[in-house]
Every structure is written in C-alpha cells, then in structure tokens.
mmCIF file of the C-alpha atoms, coordinates in Angstrom:
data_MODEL
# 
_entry.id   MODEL 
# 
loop_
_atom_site.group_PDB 
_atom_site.id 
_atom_site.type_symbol 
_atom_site.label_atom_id 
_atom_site.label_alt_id 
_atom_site.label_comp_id 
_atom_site.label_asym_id 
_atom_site.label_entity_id 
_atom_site.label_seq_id 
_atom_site.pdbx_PDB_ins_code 
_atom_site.Cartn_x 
_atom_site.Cartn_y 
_atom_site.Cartn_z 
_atom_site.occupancy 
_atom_site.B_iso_or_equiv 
_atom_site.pdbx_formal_charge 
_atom_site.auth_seq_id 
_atom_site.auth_comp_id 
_atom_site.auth_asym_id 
_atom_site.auth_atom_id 
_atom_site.pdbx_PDB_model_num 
ATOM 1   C CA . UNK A 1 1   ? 6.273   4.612   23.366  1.00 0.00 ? 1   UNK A CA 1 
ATOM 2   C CA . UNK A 1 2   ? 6.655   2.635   20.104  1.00 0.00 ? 2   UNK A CA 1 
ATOM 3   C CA . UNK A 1 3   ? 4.795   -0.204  19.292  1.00 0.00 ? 3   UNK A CA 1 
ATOM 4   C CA . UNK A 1 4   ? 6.230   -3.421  18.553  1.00 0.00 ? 4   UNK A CA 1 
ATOM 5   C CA . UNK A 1 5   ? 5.366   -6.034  14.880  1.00 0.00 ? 5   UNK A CA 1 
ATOM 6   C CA . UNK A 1 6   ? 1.917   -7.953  15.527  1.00 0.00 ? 6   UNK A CA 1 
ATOM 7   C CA . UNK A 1 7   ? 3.222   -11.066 13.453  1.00 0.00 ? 7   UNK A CA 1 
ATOM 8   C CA . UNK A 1 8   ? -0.630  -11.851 13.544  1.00 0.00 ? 8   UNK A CA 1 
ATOM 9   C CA . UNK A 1 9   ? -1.973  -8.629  12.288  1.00 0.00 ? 9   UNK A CA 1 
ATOM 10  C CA . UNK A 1 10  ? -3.804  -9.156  8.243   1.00 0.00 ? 10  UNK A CA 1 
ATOM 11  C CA . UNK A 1 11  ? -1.300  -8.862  6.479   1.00 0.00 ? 11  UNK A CA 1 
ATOM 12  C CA . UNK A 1 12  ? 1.254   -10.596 7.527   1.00 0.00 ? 12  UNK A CA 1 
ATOM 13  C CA . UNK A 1 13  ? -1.131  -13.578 7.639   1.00 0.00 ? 13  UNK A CA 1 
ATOM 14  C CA . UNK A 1 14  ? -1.965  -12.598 3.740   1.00 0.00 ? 14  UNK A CA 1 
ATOM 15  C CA . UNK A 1 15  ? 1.515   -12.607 3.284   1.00 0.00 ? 15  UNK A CA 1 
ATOM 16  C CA . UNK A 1 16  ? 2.179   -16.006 5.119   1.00 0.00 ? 16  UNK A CA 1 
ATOM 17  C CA . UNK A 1 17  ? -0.375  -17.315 2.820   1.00 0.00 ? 17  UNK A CA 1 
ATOM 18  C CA . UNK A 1 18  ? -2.815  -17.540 5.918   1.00 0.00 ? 18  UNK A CA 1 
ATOM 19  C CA . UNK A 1 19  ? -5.453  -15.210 3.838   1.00 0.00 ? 19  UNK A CA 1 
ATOM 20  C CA . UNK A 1 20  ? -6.019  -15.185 0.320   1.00 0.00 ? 20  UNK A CA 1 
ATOM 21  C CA . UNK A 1 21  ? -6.155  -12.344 -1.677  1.00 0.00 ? 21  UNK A CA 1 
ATOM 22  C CA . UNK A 1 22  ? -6.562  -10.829 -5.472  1.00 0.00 ? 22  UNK A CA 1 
ATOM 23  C CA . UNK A 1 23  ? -3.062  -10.466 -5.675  1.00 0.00 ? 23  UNK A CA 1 
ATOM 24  C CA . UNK A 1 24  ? -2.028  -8.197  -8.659  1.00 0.00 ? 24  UNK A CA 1 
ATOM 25  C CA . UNK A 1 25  ? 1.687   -8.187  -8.678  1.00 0.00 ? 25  UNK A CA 1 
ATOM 26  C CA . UNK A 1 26  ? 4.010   -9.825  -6.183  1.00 0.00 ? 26  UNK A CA 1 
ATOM 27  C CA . UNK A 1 27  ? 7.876   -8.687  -6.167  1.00 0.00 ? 27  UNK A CA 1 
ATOM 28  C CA . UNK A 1 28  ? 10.714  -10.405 -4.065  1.00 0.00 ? 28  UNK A CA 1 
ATOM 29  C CA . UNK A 1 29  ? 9.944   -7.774  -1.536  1.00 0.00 ? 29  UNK A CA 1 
ATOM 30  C CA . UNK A 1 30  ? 6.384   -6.489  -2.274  1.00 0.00 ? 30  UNK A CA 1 
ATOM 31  C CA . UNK A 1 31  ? 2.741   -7.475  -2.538  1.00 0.00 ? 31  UNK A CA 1 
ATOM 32  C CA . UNK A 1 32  ? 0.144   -5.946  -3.926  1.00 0.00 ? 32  UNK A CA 1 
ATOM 33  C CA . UNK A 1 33  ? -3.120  -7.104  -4.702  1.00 0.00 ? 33  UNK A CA 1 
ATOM 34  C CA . UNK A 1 34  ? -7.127  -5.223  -4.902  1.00 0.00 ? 34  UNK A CA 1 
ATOM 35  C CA . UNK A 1 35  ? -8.880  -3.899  -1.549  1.00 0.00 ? 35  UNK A CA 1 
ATOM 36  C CA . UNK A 1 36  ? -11.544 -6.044  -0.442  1.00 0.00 ? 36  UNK A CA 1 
ATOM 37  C CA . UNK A 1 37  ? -13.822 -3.158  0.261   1.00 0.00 ? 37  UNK A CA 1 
ATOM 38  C CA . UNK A 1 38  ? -12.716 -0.602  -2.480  1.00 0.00 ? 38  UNK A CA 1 
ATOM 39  C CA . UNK A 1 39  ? -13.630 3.464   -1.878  1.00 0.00 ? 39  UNK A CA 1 
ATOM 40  C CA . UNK A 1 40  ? -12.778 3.535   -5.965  1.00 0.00 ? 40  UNK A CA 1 
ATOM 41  C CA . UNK A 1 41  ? -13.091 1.681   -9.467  1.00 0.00 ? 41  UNK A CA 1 
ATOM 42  C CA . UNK A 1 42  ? -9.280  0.715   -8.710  1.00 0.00 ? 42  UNK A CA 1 
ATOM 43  C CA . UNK A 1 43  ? -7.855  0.280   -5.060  1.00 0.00 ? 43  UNK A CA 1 
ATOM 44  C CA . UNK A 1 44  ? -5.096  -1.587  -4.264  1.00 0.00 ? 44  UNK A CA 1 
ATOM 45  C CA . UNK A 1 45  ? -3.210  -2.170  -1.720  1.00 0.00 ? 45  UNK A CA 1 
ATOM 46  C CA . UNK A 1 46  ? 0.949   -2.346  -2.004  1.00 0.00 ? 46  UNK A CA 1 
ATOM 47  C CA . UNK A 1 47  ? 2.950   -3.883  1.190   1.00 0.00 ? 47  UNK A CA 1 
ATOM 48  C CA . UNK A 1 48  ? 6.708   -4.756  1.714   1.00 0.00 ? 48  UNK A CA 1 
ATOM 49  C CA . UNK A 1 49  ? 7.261   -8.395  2.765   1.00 0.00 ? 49  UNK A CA 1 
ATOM 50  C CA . UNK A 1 50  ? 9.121   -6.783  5.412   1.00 0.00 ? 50  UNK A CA 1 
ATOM 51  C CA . UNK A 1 51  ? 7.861   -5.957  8.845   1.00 0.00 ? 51  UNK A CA 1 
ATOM 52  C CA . UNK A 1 52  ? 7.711   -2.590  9.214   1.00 0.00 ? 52  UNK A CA 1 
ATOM 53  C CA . UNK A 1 53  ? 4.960   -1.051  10.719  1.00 0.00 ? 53  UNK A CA 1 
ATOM 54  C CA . UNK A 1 54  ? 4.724   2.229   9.360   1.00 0.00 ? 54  UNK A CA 1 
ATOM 55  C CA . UNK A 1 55  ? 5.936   4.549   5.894   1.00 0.00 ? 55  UNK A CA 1 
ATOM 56  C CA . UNK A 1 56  ? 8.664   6.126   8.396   1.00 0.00 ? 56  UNK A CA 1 
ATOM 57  C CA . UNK A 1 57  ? 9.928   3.211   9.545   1.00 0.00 ? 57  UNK A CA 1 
ATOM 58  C CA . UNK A 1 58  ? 9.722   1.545   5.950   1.00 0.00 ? 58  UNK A CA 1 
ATOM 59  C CA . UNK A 1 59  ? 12.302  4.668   4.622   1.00 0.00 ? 59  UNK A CA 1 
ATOM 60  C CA . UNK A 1 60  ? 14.430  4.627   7.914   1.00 0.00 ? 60  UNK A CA 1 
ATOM 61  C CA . UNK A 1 61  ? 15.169  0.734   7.770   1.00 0.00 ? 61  UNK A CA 1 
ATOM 62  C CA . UNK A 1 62  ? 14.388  -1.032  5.103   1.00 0.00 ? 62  UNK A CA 1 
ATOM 63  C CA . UNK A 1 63  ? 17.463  -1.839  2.729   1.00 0.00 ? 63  UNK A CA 1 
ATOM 64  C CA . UNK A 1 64  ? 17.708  0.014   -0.679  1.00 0.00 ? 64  UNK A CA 1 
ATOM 65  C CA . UNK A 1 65  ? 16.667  -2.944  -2.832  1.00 0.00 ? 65  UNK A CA 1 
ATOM 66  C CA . UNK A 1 66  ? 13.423  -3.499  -0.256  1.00 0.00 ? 66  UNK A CA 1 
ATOM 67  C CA . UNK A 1 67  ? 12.686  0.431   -0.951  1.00 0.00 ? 67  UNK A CA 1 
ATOM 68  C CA . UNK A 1 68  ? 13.473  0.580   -4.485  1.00 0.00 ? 68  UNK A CA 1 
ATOM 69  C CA . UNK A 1 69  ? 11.517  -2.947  -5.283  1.00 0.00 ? 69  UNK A CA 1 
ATOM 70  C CA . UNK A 1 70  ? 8.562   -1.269  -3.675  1.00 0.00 ? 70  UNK A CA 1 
ATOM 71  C CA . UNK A 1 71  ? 8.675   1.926   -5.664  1.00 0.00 ? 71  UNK A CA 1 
ATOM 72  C CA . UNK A 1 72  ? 8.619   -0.188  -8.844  1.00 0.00 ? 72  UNK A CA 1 
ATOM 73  C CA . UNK A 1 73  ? 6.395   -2.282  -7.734  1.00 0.00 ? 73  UNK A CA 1 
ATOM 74  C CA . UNK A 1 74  ? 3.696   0.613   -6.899  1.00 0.00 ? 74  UNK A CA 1 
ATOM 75  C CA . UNK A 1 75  ? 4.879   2.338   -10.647 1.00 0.00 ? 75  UNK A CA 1 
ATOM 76  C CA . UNK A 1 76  ? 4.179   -0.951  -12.849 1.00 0.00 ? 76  UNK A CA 1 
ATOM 77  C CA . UNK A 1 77  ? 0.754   -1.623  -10.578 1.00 0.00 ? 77  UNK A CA 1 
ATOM 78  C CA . UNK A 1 78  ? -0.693  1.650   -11.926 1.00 0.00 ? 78  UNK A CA 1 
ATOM 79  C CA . UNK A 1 79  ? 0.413   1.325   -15.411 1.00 0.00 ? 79  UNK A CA 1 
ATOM 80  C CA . UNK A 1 80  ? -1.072  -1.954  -15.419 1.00 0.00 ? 80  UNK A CA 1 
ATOM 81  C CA . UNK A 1 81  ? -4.551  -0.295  -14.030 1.00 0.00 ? 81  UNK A CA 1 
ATOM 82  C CA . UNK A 1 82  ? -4.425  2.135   -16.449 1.00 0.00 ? 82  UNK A CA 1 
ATOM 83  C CA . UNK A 1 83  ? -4.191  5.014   -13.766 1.00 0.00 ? 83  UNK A CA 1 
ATOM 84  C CA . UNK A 1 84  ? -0.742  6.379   -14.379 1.00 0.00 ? 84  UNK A CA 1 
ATOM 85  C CA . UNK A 1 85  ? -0.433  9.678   -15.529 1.00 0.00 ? 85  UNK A CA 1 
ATOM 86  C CA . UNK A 1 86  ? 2.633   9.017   -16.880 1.00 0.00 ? 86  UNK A CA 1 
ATOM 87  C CA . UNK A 1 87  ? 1.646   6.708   -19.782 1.00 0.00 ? 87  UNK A CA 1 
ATOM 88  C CA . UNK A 1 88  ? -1.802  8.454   -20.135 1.00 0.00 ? 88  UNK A CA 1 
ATOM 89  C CA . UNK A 1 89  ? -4.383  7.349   -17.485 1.00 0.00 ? 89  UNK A CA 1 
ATOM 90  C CA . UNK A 1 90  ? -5.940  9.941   -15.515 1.00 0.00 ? 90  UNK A CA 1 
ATOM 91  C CA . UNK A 1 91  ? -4.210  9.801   -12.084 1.00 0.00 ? 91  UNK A CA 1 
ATOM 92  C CA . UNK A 1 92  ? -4.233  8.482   -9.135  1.00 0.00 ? 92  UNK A CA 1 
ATOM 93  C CA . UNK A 1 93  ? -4.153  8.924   -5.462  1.00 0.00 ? 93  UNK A CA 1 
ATOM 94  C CA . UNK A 1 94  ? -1.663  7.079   -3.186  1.00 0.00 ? 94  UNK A CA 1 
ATOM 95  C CA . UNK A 1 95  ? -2.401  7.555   0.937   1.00 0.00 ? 95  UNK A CA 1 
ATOM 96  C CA . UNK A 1 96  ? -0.770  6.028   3.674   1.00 0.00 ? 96  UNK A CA 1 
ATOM 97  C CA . UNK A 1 97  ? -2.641  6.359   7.155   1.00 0.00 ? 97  UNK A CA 1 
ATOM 98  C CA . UNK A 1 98  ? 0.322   6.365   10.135  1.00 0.00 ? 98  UNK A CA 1 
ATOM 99  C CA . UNK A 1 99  ? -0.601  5.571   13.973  1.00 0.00 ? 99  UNK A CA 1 
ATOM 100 C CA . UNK A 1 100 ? -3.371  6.745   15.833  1.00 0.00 ? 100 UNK A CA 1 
ATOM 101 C CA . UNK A 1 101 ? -3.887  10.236  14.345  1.00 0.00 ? 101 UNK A CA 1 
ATOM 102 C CA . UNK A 1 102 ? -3.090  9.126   10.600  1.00 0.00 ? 102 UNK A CA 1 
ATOM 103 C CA . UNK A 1 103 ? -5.946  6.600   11.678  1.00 0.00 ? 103 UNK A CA 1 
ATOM 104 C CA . UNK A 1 104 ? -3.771  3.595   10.510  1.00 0.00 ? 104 UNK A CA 1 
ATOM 105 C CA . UNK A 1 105 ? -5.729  0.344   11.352  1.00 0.00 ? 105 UNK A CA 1 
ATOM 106 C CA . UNK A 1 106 ? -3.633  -2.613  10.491  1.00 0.00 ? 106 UNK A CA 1 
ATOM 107 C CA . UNK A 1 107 ? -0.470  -2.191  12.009  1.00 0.00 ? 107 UNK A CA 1 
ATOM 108 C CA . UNK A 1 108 ? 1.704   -3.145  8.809   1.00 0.00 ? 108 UNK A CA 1 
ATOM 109 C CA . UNK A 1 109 ? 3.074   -0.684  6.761   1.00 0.00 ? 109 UNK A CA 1 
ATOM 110 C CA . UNK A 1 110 ? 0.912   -0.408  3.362   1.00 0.00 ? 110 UNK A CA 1 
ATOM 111 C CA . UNK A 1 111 ? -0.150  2.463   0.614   1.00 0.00 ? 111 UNK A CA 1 
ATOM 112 C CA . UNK A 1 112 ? -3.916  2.502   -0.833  1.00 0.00 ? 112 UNK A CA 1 
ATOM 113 C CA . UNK A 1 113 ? -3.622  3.272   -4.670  1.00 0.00 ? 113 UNK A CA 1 
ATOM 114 C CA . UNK A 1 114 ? -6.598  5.289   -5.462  1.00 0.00 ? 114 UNK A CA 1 
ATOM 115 C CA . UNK A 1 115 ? -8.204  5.715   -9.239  1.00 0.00 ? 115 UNK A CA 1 
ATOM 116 C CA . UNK A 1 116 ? -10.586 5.248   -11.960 1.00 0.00 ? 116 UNK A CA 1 
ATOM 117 C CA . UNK A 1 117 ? -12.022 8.471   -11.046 1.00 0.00 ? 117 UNK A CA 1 
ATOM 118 C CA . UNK A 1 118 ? -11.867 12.261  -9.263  1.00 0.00 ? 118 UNK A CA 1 
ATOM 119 C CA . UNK A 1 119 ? -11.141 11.495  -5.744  1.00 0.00 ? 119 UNK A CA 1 
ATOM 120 C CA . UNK A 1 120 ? -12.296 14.737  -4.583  1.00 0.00 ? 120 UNK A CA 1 
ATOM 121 C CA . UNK A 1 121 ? -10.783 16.564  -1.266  1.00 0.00 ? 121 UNK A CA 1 
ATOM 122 C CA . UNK A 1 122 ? -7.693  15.069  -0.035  1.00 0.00 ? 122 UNK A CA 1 
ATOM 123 C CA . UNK A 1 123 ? -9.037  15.679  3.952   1.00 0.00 ? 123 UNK A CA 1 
ATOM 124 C CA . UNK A 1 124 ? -11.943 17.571  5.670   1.00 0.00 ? 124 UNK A CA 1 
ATOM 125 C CA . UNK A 1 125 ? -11.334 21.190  6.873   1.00 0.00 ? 125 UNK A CA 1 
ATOM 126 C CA . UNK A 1 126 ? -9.678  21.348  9.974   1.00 0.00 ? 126 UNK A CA 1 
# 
C-alpha cells in the first residue's frame, strides 16, 4: 500500500521556511543546501520543491522542467564544491535511500551528495 505526502515531514517545513538551513543553491524547483550532520567534508542535500516522496515517483511525475531543473541544479552544486569530476575535482557520491528497505527516513524525495574524500564501499556484503 502506498504511502501518502506528510506536508509536515522536515523538509517540507525547510522548504516552507519553517526550518532554516545552509542553503547552497535554490532553483525555481530545487533546494539544496549542507547536511546538518555530514558523513563527509561535503554533504549536501538536493530536494524538488515538489512533493514527491520518493526518486521513482520524482521520474514518473514530475514535469520535465521540475526533472531537468533538478539535474542542473545537482551538476552546478558539485562544481561549486569542487567535487565534480567533470571540471577536475575528485568525485563524488550521490545516494538516494527509498522506503523501508532503502532505509529512507524523511519521507520527501532527496539525494545526499557525497565528497571531499574516498567514500569507501558503496554497501556491506550481503
């Protein structure tokens, strides 16, 4: 059984200007702004303004220029981290956890950006 929105869930009070945050670039559709408990030199967090729970339901519904603006928005965040490849940082690592066994915990769609160093085995041995 799906889930339905929590309007009250973190980030859509960060987004509703109900939390503040260390917000590092905001789009017309997209936030994103610094982890307040970081597992690296540079995690962020990127989130649509939309409310989609989940990176499946982000690509099945959101409109082009929502998914596009996003894309950008996570692409411009890491060159201005320095952690793009792509213009010569060292890499990064983008995750997004989904529902109970991707151990998701706030129930708004959003991808950790990763970096500033090796980030070592992408999951434990199964």
């Amino acid at each position: 059984m799906a889930q339905s929105y929590d309007p009250n869930n973190v980030f859509a009070r960060i987004l509703r200007g109900e939390i503040p945050n260390d917000t590092v670039l905001e789009t017309p559709h997209t936030l994103v702004f610094r982890d307040i408990t970081p597992k690296a030199p540079v995690h962020l967090l990127a989130i649509p303004k939309g409310a989609y729970m989940t990176v499946d339901e982000f690509y099945a519904r959101a409109s082009d220029a929502e998914i596009l603006d996003f894309t950008r928005a996570v692409a411009r965040v890491c060159e201005i981290t320095g952690i793009a490849a792509s213009v010569g940082g060292n890499g990064f690592r983008a995750i997004s956890n989904a529902g109970a066994d991707g151990m998701q915990e706030v129930p708004h769609f959003h991808l950790h950006i990763l970096g500033g160093r090796p980030m070592g085995a992408l999951v434990e041995p199964a």
